[in-house]
C-alpha positions as CSV (number, residue, x, y, z in Angstrom):
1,X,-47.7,15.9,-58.4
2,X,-44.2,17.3,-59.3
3,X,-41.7,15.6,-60.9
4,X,-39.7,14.3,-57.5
5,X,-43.0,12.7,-56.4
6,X,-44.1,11.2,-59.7
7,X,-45.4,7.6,-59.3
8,X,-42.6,6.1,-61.5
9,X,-40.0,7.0,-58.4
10,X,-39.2,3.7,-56.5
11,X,-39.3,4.1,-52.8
12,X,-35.6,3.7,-50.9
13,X,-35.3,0.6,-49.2
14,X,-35.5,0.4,-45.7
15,X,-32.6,0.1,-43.8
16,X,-31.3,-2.8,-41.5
17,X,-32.0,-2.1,-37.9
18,X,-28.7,-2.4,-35.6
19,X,-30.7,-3.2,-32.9
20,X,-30.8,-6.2,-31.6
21,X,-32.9,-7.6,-28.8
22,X,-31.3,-8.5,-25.4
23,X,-32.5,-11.6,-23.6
24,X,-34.2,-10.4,-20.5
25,X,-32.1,-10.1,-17.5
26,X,-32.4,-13.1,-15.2
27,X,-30.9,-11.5,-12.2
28,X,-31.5,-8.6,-10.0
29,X,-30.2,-6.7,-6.6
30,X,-32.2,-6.4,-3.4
31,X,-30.8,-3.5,-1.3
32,X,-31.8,-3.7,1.9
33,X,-30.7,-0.9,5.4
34,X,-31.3,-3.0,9.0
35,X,-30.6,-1.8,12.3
36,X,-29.8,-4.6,14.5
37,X,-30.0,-4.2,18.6
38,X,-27.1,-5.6,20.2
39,X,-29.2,-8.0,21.9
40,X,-29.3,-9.7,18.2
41,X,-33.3,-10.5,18.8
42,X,-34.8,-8.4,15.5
43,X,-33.9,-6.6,13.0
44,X,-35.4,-3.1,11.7
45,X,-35.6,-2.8,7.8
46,X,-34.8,0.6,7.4
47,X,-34.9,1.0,3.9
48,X,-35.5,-1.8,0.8
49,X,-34.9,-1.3,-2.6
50,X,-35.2,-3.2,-5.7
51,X,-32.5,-2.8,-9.2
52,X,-31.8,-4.2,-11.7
53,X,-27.9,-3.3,-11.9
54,X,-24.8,-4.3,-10.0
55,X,-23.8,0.1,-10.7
56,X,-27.5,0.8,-8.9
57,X,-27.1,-1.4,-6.2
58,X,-23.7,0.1,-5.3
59,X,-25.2,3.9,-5.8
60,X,-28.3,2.9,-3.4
61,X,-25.3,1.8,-0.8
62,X,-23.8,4.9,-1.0
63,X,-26.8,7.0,-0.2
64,X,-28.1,4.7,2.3
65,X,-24.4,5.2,3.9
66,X,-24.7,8.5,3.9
67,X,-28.4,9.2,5.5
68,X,-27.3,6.7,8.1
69,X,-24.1,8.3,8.8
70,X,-26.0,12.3,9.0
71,X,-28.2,10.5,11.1
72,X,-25.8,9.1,13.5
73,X,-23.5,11.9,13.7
74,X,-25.8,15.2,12.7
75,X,-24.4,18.8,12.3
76,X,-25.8,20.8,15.4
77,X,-26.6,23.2,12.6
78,X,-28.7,21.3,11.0
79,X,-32.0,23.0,9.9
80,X,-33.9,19.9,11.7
81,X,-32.2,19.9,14.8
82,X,-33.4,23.6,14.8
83,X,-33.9,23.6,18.7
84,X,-33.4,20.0,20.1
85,X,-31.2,19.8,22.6
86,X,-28.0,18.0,22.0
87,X,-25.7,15.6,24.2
88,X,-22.1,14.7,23.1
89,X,-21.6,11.1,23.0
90,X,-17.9,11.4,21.6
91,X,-18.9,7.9,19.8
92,X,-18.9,8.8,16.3
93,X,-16.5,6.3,14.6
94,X,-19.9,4.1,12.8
95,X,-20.6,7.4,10.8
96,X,-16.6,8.1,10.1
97,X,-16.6,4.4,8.9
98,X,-20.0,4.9,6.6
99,X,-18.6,8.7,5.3
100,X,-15.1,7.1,4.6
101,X,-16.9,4.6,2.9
102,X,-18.8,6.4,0.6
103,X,-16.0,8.7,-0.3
104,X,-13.4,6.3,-1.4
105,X,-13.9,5.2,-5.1
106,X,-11.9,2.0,-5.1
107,X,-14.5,1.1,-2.7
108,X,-17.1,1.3,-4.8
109,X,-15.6,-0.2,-7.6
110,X,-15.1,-2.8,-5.7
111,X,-18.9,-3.3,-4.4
112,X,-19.6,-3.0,-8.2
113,X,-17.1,-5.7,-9.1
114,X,-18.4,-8.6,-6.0
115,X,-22.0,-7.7,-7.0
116,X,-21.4,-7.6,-11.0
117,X,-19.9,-11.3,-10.1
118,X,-23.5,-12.4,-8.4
119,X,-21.8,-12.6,-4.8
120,X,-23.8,-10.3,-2.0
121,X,-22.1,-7.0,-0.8
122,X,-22.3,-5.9,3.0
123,X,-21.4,-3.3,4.8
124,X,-21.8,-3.5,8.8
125,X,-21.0,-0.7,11.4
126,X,-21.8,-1.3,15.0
127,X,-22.8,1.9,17.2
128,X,-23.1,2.2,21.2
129,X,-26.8,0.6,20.5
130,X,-27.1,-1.4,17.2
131,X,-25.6,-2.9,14.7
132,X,-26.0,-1.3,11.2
133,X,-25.7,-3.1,7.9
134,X,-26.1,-2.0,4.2
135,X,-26.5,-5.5,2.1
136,X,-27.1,-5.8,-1.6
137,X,-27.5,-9.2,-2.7
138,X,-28.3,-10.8,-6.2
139,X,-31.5,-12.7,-6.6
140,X,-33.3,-13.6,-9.6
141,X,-35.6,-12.2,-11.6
142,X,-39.2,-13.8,-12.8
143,X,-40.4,-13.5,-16.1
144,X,-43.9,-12.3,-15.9
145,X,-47.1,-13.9,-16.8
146,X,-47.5,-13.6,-20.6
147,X,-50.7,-11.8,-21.3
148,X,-52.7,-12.8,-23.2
149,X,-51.0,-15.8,-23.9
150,X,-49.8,-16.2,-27.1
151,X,-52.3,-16.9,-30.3
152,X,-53.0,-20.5,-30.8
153,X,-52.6,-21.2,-27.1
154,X,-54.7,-21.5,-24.2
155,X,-53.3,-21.4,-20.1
156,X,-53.2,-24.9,-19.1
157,X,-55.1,-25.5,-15.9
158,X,-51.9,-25.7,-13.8
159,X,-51.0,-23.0,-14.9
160,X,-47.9,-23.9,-15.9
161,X,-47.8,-22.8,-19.1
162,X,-49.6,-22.9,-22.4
163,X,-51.4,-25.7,-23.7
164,X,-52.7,-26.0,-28.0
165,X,-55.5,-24.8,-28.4
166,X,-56.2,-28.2,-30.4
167,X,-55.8,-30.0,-27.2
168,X,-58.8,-28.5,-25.8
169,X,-61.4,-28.9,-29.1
170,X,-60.6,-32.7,-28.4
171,X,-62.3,-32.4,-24.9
């Protein structure tokens, strides 16, 4: 070995990690798109999503608003409408709500700030045939099953838990 690795060299010490573990999140956001018949009888998920941030939810809204409001109001030169035919309603205000929506930022901040401060956020638009709504609410978060459960420990048999190991050499 050369001189730099000669066994009389003392290894650095290893430095401090900055990082520190978080304690796991204990809430959540459930996004959810429903169309809603003005007859008020059901309600059509259109789209659910699951995050784990107030900024996610928020974003999720925003596209949801935006595929909702193309959908209501298409351009007629739209790839996908490449031969339908097209009727004029001259009822678009639900998608010039959603688009004004999704393009004013103090809106947003806004949905970030009600749903950062666990309280739900919704958005409702009503066309000439259903009632639209864009809802992000908090709900908690489970912890998952520990597994395997940690050494020394067996699952009790309610399964509530862990139980010593000890308690079950006594049976």
């Amino acid at each position: 070995m050369s001189g730099r690795h000669a066994a009389g060299r003392r290894p650095r010490p290893l430095r401090a990690s900055s990082y520190t573990p978080t304690a796991p999140r204990s809430i959540g956001y459930r996004c959810e798109a429903l169309a809603t018949p003005l007859d008020g009888k059901r309600a059509v998920v259109l789209a659910a999503h699951n995050v784990r941030s107030p900024r996610l939810a928020a974003r999720w809204l925003q596209g949801q608003a935006e595929r909702l409001a193309r959908h209501l109001d298409p351009d007629p030169f739209a790839p996908w409408l490449h031969a339908a035919p097209l009727v004029l309603t001259g009822d678009t205000r639900a998608a010039d709500v959603l688009r004004t929506w999704v393009r004013d930022p103090v809106k947003y901040a806004d949905a970030i700030q009600k749903l950062a401060a666990r309280v739900s956020y919704n958005l409702t638009v009503t066309d000439s045939d259903a009632r639209y709504s864009l809802i992000a609410a908090p709900v908690p978060i489970r912890r998952p099953p520990q597994f395997p459960p940690p050494a020394g420990c067996l699952p009790s048999p309610a399964g509530a838990g862990c139980q010593p190991a000890a308690a079950y050499a006594a049976l």
